[in-house]
C-alpha positions in Angstrom: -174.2 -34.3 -28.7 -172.5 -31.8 -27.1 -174.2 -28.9 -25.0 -174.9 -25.1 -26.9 -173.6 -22.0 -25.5 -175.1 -21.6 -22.4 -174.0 -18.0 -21.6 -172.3 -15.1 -23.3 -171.3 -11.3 -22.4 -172.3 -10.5 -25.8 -175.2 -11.7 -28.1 -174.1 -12.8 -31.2 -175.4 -14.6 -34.7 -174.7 -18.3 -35.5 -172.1 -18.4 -37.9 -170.6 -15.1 -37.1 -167.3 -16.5 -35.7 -164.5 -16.5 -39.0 -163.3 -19.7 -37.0 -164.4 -23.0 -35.1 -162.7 -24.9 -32.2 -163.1 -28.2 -34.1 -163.0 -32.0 -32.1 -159.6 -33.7 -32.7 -161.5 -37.2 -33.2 -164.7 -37.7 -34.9 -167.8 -39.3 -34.1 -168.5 -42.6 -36.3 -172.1 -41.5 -37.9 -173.8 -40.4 -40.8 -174.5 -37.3 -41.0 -174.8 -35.5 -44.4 -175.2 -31.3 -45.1 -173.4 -29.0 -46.9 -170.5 -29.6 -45.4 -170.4 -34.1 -46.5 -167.5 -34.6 -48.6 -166.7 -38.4 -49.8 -163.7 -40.1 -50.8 -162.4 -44.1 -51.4 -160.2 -45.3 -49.0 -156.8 -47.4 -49.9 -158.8 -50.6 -49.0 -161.2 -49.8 -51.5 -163.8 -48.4 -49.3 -165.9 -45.4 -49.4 -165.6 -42.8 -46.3 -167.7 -39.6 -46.1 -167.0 -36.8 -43.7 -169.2 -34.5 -42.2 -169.2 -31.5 -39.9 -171.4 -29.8 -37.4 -170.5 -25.9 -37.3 -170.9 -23.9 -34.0 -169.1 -21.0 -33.0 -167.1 -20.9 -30.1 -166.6 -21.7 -27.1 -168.8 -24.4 -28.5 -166.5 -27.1 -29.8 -167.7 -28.2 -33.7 -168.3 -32.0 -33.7 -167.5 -34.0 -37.1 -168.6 -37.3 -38.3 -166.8 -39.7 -40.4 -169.2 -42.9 -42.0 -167.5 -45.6 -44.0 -169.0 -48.6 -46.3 -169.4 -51.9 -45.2 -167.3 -52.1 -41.8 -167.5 -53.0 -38.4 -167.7 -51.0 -35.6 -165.1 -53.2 -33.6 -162.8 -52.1 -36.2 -162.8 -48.5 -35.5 -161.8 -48.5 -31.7 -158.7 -45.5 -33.1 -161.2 -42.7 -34.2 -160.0 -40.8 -37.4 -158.0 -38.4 -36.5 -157.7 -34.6 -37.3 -153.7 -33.2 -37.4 -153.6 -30.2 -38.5 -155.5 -27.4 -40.0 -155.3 -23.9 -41.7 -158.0 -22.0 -43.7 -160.4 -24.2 -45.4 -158.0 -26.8 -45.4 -158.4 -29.8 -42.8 -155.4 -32.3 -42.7 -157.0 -36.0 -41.1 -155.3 -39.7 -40.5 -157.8 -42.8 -40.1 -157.3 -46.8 -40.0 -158.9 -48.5 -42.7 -159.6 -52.1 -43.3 -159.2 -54.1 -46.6 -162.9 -56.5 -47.6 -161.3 -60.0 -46.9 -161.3 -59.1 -43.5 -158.3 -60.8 -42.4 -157.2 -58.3 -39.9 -154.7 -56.6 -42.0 -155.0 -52.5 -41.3 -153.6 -49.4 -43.1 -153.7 -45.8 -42.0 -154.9 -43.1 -45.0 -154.5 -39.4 -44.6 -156.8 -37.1 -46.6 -157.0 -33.4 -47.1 -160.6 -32.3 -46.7 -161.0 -29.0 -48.5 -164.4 -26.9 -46.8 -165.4 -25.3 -50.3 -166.3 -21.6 -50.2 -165.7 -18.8 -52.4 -167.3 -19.0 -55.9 -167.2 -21.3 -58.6 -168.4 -21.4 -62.1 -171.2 -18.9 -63.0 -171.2 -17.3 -59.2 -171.6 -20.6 -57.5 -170.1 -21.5 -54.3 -167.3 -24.0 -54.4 -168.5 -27.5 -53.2 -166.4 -29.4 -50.3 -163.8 -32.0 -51.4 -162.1 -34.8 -49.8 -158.9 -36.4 -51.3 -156.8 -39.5 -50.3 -153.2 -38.2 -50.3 -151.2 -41.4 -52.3 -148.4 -43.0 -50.2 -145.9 -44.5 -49.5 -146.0 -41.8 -46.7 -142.9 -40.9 -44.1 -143.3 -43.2 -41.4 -143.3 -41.5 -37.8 -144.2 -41.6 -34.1 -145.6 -38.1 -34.1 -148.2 -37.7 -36.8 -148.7 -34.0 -35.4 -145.3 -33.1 -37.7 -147.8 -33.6 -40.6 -148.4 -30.3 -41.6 -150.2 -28.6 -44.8 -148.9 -25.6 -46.7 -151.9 -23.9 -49.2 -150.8 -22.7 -52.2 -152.9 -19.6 -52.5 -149.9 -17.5 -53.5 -147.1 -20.1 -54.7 -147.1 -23.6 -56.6 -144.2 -25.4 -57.4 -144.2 -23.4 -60.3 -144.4 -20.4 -58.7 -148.0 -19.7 -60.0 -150.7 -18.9 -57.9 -153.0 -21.8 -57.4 -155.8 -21.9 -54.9 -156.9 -25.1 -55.0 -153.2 -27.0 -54.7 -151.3 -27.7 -51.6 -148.5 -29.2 -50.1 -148.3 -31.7 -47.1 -144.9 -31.8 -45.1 -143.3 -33.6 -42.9 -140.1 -33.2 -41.4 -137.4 -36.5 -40.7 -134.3 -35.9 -38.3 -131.4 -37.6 -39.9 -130.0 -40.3 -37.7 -125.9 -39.8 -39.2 -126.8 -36.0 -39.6 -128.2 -34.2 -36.6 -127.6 -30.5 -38.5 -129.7 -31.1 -41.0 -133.8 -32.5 -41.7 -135.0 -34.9 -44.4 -138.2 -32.6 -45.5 -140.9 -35.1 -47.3 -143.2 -33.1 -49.6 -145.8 -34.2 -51.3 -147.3 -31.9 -54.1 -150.5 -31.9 -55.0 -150.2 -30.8 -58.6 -147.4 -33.3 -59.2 -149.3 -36.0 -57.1 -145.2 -37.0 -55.9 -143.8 -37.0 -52.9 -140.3 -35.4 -52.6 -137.2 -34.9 -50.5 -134.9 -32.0 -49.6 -132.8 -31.7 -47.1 -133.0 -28.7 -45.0 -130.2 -27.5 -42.6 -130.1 -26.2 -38.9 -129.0 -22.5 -38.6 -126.2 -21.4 -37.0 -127.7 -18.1 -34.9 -127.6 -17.2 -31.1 -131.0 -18.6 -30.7 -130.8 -22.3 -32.6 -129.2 -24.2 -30.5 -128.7 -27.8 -31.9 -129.9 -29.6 -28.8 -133.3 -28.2 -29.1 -133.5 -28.7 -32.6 -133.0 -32.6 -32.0 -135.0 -32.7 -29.1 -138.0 -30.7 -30.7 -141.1 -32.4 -30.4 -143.8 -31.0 -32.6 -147.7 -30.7 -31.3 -149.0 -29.0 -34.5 -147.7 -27.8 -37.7 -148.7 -24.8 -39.0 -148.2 -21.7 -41.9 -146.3 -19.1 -41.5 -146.4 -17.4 -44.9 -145.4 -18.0 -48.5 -143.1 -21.0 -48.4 -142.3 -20.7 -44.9 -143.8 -23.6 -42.4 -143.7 -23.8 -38.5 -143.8 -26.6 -36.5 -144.6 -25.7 -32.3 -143.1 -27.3 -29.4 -144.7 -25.8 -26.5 -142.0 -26.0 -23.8 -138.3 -25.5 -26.9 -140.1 -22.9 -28.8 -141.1 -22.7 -33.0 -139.0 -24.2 -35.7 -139.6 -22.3 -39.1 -138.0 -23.2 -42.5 -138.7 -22.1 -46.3 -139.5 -25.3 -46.7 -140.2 -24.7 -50.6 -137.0 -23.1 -51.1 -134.5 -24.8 -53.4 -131.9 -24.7 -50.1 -134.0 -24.8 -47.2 -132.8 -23.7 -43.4 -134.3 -24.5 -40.3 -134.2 -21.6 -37.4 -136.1 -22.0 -34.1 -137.7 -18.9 -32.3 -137.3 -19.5 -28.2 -140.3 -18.7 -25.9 -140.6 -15.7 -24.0 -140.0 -17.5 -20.6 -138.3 -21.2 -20.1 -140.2 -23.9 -19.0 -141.2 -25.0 -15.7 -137.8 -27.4 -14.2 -137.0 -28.1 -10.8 -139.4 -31.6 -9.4 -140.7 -33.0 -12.8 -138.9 -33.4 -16.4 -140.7 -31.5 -19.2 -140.8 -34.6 -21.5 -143.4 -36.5 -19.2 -145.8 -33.5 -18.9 -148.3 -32.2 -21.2 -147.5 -29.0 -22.0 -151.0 -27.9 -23.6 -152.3 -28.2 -19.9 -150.6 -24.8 -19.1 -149.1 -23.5 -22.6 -150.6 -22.9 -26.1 -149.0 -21.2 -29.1 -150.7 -19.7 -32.4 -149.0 -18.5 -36.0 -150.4 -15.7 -38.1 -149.2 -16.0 -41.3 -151.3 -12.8 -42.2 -150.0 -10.4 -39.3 -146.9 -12.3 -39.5 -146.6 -12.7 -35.9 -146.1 -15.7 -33.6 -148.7 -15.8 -29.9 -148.2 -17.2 -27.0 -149.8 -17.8 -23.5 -148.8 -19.7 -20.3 -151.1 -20.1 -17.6 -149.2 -20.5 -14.2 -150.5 -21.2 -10.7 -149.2 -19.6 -7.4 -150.0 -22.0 -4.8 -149.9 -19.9 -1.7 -152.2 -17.3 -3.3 -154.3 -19.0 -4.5 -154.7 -17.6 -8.4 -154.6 -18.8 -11.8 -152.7 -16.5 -14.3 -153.0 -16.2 -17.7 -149.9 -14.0 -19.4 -149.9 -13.8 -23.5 -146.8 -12.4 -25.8 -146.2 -11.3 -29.2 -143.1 -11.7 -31.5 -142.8 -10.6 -35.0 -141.0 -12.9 -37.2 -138.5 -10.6 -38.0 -137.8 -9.3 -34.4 -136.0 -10.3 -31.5 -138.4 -9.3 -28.8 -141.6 -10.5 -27.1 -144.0 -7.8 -26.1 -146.4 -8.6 -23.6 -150.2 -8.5 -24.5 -151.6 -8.9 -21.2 -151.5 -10.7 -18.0 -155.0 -11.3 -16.1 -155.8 -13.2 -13.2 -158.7 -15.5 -13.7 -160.1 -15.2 -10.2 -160.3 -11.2 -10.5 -162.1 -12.0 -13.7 -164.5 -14.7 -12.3 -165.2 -12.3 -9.1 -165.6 -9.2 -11.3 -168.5 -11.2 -13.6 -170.0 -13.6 -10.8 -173.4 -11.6 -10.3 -173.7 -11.4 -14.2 -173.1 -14.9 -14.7 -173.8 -16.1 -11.6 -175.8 -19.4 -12.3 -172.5 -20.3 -14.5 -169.8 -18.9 -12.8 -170.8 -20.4 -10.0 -169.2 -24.2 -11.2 -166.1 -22.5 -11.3 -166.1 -19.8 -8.3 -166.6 -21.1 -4.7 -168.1 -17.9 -3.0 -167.8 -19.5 0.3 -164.0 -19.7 0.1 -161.7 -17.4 0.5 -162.3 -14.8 -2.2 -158.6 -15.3 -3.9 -159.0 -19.0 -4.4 -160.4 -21.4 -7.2 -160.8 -24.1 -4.7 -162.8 -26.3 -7.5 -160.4 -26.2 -10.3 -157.8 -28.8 -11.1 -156.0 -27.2 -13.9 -156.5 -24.4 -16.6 -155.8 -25.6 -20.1 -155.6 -22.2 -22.8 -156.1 -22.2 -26.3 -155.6 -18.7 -27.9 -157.9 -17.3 -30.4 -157.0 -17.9 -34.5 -158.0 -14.0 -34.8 -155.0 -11.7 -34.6 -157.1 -8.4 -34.1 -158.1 -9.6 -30.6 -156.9 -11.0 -27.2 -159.3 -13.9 -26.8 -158.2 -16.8 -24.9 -159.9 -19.8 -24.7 -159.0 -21.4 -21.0 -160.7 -25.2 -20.3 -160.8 -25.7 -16.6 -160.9 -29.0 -15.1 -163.3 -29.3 -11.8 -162.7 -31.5 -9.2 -166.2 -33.8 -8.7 -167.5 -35.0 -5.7 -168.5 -38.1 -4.2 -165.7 -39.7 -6.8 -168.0 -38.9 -9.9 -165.7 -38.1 -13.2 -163.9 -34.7 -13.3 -166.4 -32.0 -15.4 -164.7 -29.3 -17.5 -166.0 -25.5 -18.2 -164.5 -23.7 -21.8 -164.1 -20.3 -20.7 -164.0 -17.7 -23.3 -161.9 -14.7 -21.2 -161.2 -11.5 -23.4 -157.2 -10.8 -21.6 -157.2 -7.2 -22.7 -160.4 -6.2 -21.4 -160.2 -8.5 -18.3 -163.6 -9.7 -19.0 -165.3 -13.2 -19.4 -167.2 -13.3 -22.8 -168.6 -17.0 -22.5 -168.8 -19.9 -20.8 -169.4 -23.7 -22.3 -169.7 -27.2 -20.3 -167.5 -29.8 -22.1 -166.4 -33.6 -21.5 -163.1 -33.0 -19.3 -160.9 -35.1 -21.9 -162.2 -33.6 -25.2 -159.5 -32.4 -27.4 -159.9 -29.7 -30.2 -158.1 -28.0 -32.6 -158.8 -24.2 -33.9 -159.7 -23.9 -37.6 -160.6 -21.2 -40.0 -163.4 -22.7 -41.4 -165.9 -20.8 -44.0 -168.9 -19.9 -42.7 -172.0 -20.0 -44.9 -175.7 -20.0 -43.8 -176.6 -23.2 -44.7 -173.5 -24.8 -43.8 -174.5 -25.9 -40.3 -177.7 -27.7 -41.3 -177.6 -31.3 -40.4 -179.7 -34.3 -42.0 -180.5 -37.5 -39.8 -177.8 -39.2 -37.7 -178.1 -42.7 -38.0 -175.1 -44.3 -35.1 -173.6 -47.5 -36.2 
């Protein structure tokens, strides 16, 4: 089990956060509550996913339990890709009953419920096997799911339908994307082709070379897929002639000693789509050796501008020095007061994730400590408000958790867990 909040700047109710920072694998358990949704599996099997709600920095475990298999079987945990509003897009290996070693890979769409129903009552969860054959690829992060809360294929509005997408470079054809979309009111996957613009900011070798860590909305028919060192790819994706056009980062990325394509760039770099403001965010977190510091700049684009504007740019070592009597019992795993007053002598790296909320400047920055005596590295979420220059939170995590922001509905007895029984 993860650890609770263990400070905050501001007191606040469970539940009152309109989003999560959700684990990207689960746990293998059962846990049922309101949140358990259950669906069979290619190989016949049954699988029931769960989720614990907290609000963040707390990351929201989840808990996937499956009939009648091994855990030697389940060494890749199920896997979540991509998410947007109630909608959670998830891969897992599943195993046929004869046992013979044989091993597919299902996705599912897990819908979180919400909103009301028949006679004023709330929407249950679902969970739904997406039929294949499915696009086969390196990078299941390019899987990306499109709600159809304003357009169906029909052009009706439809709530409860979606579409997953995934994008294929043609080999013969480097202007132009094999787009696979499956509908879920047809229950079909389809294929258009959508072509690379020709504008002073697509340039075709970025295009090819774009490497996808998360797919995600951008409005209406339109979809974005974000490279965090070449920049966002967009395309109307449900337009009868789709075009792909990438929007370039504020700054380039870091060159010079190491290539970009065998570094991570979420350890310094994260990137968030509002399909509401209709605005893409971004932050990079650089480190000035001979100072000492850690800063954290975020920018703004509209989608139909050609300019960044700069939200803010903090230093985190101001911030921790500024809020080190407050929060002193915490801050201290971060802030060395002994040393020199600039420097984070105990951090290894500052990982950010930006808030899903467009209204404020929240940015979620995982610092990786250096341990003593050889002991594994320990990690601190640090929930920093850029605008204000203020720390809001602070939450111990496992080093190499990864997590992925989700707008998830938030109802009071959402969070309530039965028994875990651990296979």
């Amino acid at each position: 089990m993860l650890a609770g909040v263990i400070a905050s700047s501001q007191s606040s109710s469970p539940g009152s956060s309109p989003w999560i920072l959700l684990e990207e694998f689960a746990t293998i358990a059962h846990r049922r509550n309101a949140t358990t949704a259950t669906a069979l599996t290619s190989a016949g099997g049954t699988v029931e996913i769960s989720f614990e709600l907290v609000d963040p920095p707390a990351i929201s475990p989840w808990f996937a339990n499956f009939s009648g298999v091994k855990e030697r079987e389940y060494k890749r945990k199920p896997q979540i890709l991509n998410a947007t509003d109630s909608l959670i897009l998830m891969r897992m290996a599943v195993f046929p009953d004869d046992d013979d070693g044989r091993r597919a890979v299902d996705y599912f769409v897990y819908n979180a419920g919400g909103g009301s129903g028949h006679a004023g009552t709330t929407k249950p969860p679902w969970l739904v096997l997406i039929p294949g054959p499915y696009p086969k690829t390196y990078n299941p992060k390019q899987f990306g799911i499109l709600p159809c809360g304003g357009v169906t294929d029909a052009d009706e509005p439809s709530p409860e339908h979606y579409h997953v997408i995934f994008p294929a470079r043609r080999v013969k054809a480097q202007a132009a994307h094999e787009m696979h979309v499956f509908s879920s009111a047809t229950q079909a996957w389809t294929t258009k082709l959508a072509m690379v613009a020709v504008d002073w900011e697509t340039g075709l070798h970025d295009v090819v070379r774009h490497a996808a860590s998360s797919a995600v909305p951008a409005g209406g028919r339109w979809m974005a897929w974000i490279d965090l060192w070449r920049g966002v790819l967009l395309c109307n994706v449900l337009d009868e002639d789709p075009v792909l056009r990438m929007l370039q980062w504020p700054v380039p990325p870091p060159r010079g000693e190491f290539i970009i394509e065998m570094y991570d760039a979420r350890s310094i770099r994260d990137a968030t789509v509002s399909a509401a403001a209709g605005e893409v965010r971004f932050v990079e977190v650089s480190f000035d050796g001979g100072a000492g510091t850690w800063t954290a700049t975020a920018w703004k684009r509209e989608f139909g501008s050609a300019y960044w504007f700069k939200c803010f740019e903090v230093d985190i070592a101001d911030i921790l020095a500024k809020d080190s009597t407050r929060l002193s019992s915490l801050v201290s795993k971060v802030w060395d007061d002994e040393v020199e007053k600039r420097g984070l002598s105990k951090v290894c790296r500052v990982a950010p994730t930006l808030s899903l909320s467009a209204e404020d400047d929240v940015v979620y920055l995982m610092t990786g400590m250096r341990s003593e005596g050889g002991a594994s590295p320990e990690a601190m979420l640090l929930a920093v408000d850029g605008r204000e220059a203020r720390l809001e939170a602070v939450e111990e995590v496992p080093f190499f958790m990864t997590y992925t922001p989700c707008a998830f509905p938030r109802l009071d007895d959402r969070a309530s867990c039965g028994t875990q029984q651990e296979h």
